[in-house]
PyMOL CGO cylinders between C-alpha atoms (Angstrom):
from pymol import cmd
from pymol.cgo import CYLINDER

trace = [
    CYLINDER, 104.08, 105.73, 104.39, 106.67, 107.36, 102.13, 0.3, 1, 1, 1, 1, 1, 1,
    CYLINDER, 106.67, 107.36, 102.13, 106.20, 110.48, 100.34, 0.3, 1, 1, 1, 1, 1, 1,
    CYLINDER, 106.20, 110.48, 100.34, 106.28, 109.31, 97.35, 0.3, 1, 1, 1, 1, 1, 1,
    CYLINDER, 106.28, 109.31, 97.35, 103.24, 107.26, 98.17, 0.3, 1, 1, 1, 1, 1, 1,
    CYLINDER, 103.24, 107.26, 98.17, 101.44, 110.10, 99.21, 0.3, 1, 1, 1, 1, 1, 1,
    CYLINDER, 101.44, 110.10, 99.21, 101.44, 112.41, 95.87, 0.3, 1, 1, 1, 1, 1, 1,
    CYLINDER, 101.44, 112.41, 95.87, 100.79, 109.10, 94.19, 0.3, 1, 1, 1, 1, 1, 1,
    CYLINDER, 100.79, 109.10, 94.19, 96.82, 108.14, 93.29, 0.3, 1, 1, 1, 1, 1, 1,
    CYLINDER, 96.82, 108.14, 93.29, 96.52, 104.53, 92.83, 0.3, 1, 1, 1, 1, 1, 1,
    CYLINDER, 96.52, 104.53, 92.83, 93.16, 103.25, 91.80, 0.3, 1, 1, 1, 1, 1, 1,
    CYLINDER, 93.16, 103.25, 91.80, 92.30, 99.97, 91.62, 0.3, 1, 1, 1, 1, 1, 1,
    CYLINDER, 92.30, 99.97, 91.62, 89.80, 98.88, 88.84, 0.3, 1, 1, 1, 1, 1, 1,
    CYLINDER, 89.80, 98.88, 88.84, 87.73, 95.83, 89.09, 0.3, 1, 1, 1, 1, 1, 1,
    CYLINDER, 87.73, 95.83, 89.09, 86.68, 93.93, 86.68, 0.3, 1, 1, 1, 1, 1, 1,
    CYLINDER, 86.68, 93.93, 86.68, 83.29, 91.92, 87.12, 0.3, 1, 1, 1, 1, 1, 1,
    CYLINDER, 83.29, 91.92, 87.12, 81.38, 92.02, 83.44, 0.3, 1, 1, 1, 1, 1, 1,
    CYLINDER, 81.38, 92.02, 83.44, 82.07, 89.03, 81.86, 0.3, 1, 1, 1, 1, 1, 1,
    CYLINDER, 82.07, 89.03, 81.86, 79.33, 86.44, 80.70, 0.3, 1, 1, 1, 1, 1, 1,
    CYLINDER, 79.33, 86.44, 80.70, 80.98, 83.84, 83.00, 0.3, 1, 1, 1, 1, 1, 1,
    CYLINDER, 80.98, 83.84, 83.00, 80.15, 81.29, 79.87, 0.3, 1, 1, 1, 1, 1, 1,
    CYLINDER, 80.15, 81.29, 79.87, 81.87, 78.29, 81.46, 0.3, 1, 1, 1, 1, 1, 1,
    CYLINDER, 81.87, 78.29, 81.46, 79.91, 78.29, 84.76, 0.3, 1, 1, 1, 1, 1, 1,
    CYLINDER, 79.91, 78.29, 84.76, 76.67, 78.81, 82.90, 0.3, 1, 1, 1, 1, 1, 1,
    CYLINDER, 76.67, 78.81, 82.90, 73.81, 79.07, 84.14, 0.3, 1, 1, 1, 1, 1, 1,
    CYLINDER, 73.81, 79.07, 84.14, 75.42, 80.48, 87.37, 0.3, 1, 1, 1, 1, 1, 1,
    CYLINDER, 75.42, 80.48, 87.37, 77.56, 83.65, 87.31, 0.3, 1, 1, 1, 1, 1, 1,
    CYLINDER, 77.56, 83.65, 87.31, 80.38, 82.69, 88.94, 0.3, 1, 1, 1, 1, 1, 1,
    CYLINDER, 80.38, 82.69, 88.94, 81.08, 85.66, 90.53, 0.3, 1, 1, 1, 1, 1, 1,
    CYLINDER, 81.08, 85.66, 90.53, 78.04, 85.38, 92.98, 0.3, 1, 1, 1, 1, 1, 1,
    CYLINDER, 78.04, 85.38, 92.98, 79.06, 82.19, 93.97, 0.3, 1, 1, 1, 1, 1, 1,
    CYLINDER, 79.06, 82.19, 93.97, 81.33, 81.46, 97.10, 0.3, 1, 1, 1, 1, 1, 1,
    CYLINDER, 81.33, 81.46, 97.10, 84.47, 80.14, 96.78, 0.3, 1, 1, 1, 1, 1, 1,
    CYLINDER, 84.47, 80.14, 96.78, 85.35, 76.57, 98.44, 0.3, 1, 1, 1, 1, 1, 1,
    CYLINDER, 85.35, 76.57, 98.44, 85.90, 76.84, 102.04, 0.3, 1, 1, 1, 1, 1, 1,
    CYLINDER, 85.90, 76.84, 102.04, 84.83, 80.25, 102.67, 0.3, 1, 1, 1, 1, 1, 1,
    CYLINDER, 84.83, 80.25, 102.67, 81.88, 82.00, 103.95, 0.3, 1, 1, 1, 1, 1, 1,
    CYLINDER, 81.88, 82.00, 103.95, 78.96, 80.64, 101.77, 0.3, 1, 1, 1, 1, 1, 1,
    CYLINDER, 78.96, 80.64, 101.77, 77.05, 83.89, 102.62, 0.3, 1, 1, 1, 1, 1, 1,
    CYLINDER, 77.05, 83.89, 102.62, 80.25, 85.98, 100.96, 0.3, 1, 1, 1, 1, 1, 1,
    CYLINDER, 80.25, 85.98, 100.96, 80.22, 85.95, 96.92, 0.3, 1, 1, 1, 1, 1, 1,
    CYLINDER, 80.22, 85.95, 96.92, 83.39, 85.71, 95.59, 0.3, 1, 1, 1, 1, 1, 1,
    CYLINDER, 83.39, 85.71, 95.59, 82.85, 89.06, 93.80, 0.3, 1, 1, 1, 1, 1, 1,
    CYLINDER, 82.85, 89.06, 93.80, 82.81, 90.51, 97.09, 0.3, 1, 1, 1, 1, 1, 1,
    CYLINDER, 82.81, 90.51, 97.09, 85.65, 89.08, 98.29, 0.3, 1, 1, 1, 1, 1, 1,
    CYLINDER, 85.65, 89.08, 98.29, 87.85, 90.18, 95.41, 0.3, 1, 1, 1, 1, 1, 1,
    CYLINDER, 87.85, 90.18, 95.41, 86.31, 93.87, 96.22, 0.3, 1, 1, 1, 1, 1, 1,
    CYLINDER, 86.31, 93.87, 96.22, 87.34, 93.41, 99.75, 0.3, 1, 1, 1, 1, 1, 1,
    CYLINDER, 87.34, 93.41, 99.75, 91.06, 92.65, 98.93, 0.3, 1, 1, 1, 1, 1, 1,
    CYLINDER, 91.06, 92.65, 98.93, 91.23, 95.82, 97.09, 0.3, 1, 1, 1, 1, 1, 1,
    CYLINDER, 91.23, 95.82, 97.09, 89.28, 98.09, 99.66, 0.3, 1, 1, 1, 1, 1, 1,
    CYLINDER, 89.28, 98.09, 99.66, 92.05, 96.64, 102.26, 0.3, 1, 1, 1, 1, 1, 1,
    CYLINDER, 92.05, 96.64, 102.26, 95.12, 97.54, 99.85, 0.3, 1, 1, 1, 1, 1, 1,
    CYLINDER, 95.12, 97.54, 99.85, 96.62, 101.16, 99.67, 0.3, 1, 1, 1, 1, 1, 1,
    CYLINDER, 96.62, 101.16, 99.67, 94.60, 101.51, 96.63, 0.3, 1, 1, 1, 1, 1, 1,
    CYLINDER, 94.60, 101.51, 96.63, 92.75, 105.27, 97.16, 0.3, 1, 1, 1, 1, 1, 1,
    CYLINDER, 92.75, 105.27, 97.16, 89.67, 104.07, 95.51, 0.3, 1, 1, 1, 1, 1, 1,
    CYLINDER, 89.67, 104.07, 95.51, 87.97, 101.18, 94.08, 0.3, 1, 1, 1, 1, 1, 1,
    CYLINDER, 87.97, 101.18, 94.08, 85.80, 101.28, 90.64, 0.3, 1, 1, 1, 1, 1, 1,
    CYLINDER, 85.80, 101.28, 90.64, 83.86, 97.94, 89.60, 0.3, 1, 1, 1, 1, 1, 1,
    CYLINDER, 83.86, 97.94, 89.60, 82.50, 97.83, 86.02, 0.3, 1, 1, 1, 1, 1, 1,
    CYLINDER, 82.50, 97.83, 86.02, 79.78, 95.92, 85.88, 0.3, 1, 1, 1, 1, 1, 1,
    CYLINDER, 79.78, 95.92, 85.88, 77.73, 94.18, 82.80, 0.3, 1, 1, 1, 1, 1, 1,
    CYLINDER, 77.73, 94.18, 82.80, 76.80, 90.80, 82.89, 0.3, 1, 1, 1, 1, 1, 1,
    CYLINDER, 76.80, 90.80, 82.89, 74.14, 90.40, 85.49, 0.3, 1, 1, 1, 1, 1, 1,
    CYLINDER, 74.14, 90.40, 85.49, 74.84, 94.03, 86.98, 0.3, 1, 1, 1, 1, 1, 1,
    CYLINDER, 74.84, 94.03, 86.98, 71.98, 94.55, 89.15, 0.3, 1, 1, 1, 1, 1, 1,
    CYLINDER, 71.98, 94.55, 89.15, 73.18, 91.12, 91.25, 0.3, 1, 1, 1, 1, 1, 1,
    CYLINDER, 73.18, 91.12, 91.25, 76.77, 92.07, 90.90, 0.3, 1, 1, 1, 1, 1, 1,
    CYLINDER, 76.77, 92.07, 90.90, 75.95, 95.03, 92.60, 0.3, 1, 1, 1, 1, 1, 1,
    CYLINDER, 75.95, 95.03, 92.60, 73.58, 94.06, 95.40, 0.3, 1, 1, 1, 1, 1, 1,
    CYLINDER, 73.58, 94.06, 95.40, 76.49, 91.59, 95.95, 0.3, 1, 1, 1, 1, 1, 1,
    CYLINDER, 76.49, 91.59, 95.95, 78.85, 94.54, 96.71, 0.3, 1, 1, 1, 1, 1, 1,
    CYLINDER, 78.85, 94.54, 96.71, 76.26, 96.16, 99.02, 0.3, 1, 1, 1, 1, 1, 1,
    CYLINDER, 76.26, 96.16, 99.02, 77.83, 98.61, 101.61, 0.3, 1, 1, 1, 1, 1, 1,
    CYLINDER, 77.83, 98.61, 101.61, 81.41, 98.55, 100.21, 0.3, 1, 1, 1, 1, 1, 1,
    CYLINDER, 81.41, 98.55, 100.21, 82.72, 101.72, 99.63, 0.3, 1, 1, 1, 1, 1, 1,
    CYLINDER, 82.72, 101.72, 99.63, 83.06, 101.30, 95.57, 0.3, 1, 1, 1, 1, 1, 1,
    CYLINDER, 83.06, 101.30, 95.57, 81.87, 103.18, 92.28, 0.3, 1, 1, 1, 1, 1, 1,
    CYLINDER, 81.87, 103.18, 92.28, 80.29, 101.24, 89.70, 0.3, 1, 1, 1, 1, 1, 1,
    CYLINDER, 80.29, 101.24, 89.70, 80.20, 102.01, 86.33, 0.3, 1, 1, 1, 1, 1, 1,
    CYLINDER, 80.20, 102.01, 86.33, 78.07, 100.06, 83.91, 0.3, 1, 1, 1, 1, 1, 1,
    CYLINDER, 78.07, 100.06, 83.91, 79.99, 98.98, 80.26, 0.3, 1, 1, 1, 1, 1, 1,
    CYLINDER, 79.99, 98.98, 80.26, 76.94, 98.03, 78.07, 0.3, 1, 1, 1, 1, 1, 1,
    CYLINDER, 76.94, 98.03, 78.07, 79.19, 96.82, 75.70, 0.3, 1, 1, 1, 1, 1, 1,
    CYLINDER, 79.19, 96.82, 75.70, 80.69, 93.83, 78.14, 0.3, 1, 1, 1, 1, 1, 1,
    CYLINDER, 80.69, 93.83, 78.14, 79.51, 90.86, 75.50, 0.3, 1, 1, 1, 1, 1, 1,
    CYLINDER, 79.51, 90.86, 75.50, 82.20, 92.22, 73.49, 0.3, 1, 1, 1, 1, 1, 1,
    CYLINDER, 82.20, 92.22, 73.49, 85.29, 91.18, 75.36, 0.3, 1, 1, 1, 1, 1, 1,
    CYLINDER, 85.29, 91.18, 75.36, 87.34, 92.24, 78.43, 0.3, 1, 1, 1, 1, 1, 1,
    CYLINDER, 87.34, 92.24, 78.43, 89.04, 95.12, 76.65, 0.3, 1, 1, 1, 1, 1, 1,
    CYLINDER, 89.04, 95.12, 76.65, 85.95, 96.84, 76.42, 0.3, 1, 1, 1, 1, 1, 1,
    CYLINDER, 85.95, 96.84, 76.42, 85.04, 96.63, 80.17, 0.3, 1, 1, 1, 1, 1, 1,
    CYLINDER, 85.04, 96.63, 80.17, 88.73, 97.50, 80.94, 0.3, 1, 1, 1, 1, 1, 1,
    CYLINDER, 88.73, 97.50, 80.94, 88.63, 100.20, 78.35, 0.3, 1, 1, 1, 1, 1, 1,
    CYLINDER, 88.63, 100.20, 78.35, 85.19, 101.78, 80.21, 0.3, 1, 1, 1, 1, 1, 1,
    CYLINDER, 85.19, 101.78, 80.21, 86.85, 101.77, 83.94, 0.3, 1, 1, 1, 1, 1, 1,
    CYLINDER, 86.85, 101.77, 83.94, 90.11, 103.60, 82.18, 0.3, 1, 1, 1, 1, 1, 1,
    CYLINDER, 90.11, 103.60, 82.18, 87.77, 106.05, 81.19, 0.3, 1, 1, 1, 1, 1, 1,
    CYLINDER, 87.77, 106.05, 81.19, 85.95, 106.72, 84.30, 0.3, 1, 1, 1, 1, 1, 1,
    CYLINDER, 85.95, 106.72, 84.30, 88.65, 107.75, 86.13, 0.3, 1, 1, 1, 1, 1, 1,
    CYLINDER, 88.65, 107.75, 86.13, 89.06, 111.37, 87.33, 0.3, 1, 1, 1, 1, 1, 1,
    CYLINDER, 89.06, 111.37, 87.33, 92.07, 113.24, 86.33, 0.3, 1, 1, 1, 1, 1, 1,
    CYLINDER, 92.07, 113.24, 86.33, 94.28, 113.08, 89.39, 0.3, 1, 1, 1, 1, 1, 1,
    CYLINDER, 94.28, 113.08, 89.39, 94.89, 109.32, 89.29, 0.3, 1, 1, 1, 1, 1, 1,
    CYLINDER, 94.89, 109.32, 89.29, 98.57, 108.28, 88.63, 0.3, 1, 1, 1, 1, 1, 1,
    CYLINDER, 98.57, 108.28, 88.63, 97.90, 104.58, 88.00, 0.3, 1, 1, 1, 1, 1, 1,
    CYLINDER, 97.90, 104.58, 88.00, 95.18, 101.93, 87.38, 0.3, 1, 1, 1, 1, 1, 1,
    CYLINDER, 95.18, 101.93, 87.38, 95.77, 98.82, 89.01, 0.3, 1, 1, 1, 1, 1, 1,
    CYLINDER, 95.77, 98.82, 89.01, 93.33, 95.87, 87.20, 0.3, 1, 1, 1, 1, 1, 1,
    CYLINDER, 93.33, 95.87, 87.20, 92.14, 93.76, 88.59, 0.3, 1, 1, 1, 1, 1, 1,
    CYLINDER, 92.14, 93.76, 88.59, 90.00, 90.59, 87.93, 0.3, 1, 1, 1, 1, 1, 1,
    CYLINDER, 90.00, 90.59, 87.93, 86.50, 89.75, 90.26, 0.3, 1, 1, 1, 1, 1, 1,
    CYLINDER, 86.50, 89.75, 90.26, 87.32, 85.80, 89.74, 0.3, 1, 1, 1, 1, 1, 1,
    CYLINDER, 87.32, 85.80, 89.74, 90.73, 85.93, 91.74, 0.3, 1, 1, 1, 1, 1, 1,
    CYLINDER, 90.73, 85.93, 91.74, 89.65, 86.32, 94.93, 0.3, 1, 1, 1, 1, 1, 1,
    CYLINDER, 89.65, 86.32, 94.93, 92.79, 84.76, 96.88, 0.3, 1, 1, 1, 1, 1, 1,
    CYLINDER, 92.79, 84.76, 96.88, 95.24, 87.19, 96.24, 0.3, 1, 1, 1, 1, 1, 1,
    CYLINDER, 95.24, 87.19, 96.24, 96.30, 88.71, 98.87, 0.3, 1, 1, 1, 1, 1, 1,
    CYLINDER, 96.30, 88.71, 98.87, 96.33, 92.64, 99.79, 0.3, 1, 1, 1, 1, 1, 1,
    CYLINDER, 96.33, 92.64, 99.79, 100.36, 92.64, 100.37, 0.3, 1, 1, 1, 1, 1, 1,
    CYLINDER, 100.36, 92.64, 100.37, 100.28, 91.70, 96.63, 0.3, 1, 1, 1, 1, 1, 1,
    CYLINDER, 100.28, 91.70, 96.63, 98.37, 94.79, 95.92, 0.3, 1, 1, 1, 1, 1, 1,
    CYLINDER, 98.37, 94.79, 95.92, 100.34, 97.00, 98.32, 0.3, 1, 1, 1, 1, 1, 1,
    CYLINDER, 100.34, 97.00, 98.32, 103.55, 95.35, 96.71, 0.3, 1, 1, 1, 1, 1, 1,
    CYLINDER, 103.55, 95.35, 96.71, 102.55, 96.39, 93.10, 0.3, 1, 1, 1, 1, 1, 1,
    CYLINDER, 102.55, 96.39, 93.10, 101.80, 99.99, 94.28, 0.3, 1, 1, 1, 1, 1, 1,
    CYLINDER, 101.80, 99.99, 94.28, 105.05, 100.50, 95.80, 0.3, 1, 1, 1, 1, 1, 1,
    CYLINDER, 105.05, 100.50, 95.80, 107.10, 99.00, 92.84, 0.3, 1, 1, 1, 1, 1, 1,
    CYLINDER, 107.10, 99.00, 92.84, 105.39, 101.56, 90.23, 0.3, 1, 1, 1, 1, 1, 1,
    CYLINDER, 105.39, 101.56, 90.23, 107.95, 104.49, 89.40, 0.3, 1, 1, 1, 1, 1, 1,
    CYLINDER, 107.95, 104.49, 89.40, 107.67, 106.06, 86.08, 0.3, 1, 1, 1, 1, 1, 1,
    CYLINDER, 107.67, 106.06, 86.08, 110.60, 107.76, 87.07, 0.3, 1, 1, 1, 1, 1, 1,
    CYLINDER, 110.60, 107.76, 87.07, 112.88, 104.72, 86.61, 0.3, 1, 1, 1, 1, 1, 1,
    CYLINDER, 112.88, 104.72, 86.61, 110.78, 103.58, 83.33, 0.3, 1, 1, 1, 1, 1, 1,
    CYLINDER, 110.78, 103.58, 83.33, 108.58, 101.10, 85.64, 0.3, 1, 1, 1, 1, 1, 1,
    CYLINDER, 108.58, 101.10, 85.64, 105.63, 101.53, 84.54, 0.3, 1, 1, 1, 1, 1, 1,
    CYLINDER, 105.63, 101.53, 84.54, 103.54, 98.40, 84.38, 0.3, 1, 1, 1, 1, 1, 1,
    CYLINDER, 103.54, 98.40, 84.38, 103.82, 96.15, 87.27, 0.3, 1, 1, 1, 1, 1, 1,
    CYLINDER, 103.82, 96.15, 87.27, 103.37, 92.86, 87.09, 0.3, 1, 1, 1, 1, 1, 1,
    CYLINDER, 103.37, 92.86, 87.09, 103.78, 89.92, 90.23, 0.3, 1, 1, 1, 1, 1, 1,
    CYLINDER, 103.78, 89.92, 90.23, 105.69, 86.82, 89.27, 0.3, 1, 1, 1, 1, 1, 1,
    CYLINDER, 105.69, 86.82, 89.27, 105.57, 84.07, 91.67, 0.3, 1, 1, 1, 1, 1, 1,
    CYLINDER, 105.57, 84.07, 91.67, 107.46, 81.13, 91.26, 0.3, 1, 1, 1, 1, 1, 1,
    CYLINDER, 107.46, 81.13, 91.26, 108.42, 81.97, 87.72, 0.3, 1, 1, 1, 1, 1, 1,
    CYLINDER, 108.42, 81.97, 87.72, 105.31, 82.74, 86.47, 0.3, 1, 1, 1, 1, 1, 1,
    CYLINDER, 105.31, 82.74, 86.47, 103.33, 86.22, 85.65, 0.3, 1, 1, 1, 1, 1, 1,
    CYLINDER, 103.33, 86.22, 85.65, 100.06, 86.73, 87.36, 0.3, 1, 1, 1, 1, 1, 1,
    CYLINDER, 100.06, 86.73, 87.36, 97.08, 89.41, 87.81, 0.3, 1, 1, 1, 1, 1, 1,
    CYLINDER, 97.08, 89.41, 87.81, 96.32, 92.03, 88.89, 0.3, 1, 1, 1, 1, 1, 1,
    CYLINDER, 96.32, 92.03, 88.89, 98.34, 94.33, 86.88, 0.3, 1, 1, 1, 1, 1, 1,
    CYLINDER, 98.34, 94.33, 86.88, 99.29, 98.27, 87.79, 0.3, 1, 1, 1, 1, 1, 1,
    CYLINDER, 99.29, 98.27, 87.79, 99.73, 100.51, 84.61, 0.3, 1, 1, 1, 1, 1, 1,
    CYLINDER, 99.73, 100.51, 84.61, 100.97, 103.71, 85.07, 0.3, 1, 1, 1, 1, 1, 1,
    CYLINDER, 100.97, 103.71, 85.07, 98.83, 106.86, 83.86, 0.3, 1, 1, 1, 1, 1, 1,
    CYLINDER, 98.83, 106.86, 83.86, 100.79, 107.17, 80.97, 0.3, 1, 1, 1, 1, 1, 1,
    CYLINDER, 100.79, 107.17, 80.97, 99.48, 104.34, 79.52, 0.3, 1, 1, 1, 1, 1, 1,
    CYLINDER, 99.48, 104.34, 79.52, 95.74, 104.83, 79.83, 0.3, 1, 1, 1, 1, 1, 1,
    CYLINDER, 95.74, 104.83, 79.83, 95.55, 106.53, 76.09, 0.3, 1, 1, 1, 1, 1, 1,
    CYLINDER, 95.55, 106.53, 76.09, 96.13, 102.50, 75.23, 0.3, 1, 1, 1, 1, 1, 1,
    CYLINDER, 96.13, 102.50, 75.23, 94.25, 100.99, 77.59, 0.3, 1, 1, 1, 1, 1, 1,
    CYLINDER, 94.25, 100.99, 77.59, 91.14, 102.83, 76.87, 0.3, 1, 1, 1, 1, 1, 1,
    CYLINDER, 91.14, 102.83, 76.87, 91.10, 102.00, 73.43, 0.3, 1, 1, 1, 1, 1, 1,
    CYLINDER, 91.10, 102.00, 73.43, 91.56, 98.37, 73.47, 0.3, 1, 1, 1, 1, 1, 1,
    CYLINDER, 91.56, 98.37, 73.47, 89.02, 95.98, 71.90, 0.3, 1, 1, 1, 1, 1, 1,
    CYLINDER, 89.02, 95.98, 71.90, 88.51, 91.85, 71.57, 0.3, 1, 1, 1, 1, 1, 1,
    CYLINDER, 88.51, 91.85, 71.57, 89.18, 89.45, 75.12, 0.3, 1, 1, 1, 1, 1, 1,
    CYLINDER, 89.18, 89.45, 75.12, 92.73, 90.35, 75.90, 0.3, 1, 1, 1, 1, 1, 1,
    CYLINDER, 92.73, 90.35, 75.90, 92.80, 92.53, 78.31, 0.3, 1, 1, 1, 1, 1, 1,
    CYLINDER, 92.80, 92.53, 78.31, 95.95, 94.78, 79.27, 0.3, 1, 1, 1, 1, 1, 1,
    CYLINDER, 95.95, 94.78, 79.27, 98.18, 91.55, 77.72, 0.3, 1, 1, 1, 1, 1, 1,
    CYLINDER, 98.18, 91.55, 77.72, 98.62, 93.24, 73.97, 0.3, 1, 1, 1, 1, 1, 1,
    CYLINDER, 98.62, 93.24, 73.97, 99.72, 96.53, 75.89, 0.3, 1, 1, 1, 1, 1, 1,
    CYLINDER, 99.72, 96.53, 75.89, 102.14, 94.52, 78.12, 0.3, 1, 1, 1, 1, 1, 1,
    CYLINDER, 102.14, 94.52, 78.12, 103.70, 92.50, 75.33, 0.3, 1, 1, 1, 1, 1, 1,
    CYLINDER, 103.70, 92.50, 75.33, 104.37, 95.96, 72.96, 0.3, 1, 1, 1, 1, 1, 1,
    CYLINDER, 104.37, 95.96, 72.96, 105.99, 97.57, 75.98, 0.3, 1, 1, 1, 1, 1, 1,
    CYLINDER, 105.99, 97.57, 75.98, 108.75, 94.77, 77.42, 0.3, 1, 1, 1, 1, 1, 1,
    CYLINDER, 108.75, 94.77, 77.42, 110.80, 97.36, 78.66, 0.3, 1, 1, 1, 1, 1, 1,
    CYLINDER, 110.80, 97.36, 78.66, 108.40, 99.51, 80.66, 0.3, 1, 1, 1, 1, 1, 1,
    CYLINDER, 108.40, 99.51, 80.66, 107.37, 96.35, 82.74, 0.3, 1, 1, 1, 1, 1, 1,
    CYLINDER, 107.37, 96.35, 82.74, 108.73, 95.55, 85.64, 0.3, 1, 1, 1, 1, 1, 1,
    CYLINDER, 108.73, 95.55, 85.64, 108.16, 91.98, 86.94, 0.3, 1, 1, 1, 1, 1, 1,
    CYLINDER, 108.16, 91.98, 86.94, 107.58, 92.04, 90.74, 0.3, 1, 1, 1, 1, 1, 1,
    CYLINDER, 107.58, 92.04, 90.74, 108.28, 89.08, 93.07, 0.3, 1, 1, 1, 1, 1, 1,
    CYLINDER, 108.28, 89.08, 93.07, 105.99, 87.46, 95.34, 0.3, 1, 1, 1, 1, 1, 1,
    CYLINDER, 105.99, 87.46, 95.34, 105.07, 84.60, 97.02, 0.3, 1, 1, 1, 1, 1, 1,
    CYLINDER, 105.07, 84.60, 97.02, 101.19, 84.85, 96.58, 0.3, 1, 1, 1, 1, 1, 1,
    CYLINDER, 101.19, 84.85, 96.58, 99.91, 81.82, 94.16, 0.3, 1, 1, 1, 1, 1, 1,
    CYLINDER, 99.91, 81.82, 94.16, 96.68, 83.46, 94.72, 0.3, 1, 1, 1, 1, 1, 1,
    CYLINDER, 96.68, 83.46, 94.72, 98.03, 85.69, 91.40, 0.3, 1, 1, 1, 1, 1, 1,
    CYLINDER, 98.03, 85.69, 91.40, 97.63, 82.37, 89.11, 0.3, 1, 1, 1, 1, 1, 1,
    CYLINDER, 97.63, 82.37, 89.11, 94.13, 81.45, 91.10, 0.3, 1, 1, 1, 1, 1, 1,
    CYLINDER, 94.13, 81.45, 91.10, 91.04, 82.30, 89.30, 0.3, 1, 1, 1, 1, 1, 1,
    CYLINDER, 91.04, 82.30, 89.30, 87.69, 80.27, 89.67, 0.3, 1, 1, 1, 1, 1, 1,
    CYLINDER, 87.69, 80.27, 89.67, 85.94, 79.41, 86.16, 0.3, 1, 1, 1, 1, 1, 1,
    CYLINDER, 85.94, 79.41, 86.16, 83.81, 77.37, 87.33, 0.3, 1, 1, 1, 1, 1, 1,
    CYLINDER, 83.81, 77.37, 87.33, 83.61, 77.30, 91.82, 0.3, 1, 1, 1, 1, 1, 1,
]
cmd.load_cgo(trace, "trace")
């Protein structure tokens, strides 16, 4: 483990309170994903990934269906926080885990509960790449040409993100700051895998 890794806090945020319209009536987060454990919702697996990463701590913000998202997560060593505003977009829920974190962290890493086949050298990948020092200071993975999730802002950037609003996400904040990115290769298509409908 390097030493720059060690003065650096990386949280990872997860992000689990949308209305999951397009797999009504289910929530497609408590649903497993084809071909894995049908006892494992793929909520939790996207939890796991993180918990298994070199992120230092793991905050889910809940909304739609909260009570079931979190008896889904039961055990895992993760801090929910509720955004009772989650009918309003992803911005909002992204905007209330920015918020909740304490002081010390250096970076946020998002990250989205329907991708749960991205894999935790992805994560660890993304923390090592972020260096404000050298202006990198949202990292992104690209595999095979194309930009996927989760994404890793640096602190400095959480005045933004926790004042976003609509369904966009971190993507407005990423498109107004092209040169703070830095696009980070890996061979995961699990970045471009989400389940709308499992």
């Amino acid at each position: 483990m390097s030493d720059r890794f060690c003065k650096t806090f990386i949280a990872a945020v997860l992000l689990t309170a949308g209305l999951s319209t397009r797999a009504s009536p289910r929530n497609k987060l408590l649903v497993a994903i084809p071909g894995d454990d049908p006892a494992r919702p793929m909520v939790r697996r996207s939890a796991e990934i993180l918990l298994n990463s070199r992120a230092q701590s793991v905050t889910v913000v809940t909304g739609h269906e909260a009570d079931n998202v979190q008896a889904a997560l039961d055990g895992l060593d993760v801090t929910f926080i509720h955004n009772p505003d989650y009918t309003m977009g992803m911005a909002s829920s992204l905007a209330v885990g920015i918020k909740a974190l304490p002081d010390s962290v250096s970076g946020a890493l998002i990250a989205l509960g329907d991708m749960p086949k991205v894999e935790t050298a992805t994560v660890d990948t993304l923390i090592n790449a972020l260096d404000d020092t050298i202006g990198r200071s949202i990292c992104l993975p690209v595999q095979d040409g194309r930009r996927g999730n989760p994404v890793l802002f640096s602190r400095v950037h959480f005045p933004a993100l926790s004042v976003l609003t609509g369904d966009r996400g971190g993507k407005a904040l990423i498109q107004a700051n092209p040169d703070a990115v830095n696009e980070v290769a890996v061979a995961d298509p699990g970045i471009h895998l989400d389940f709308d409908n499992p």
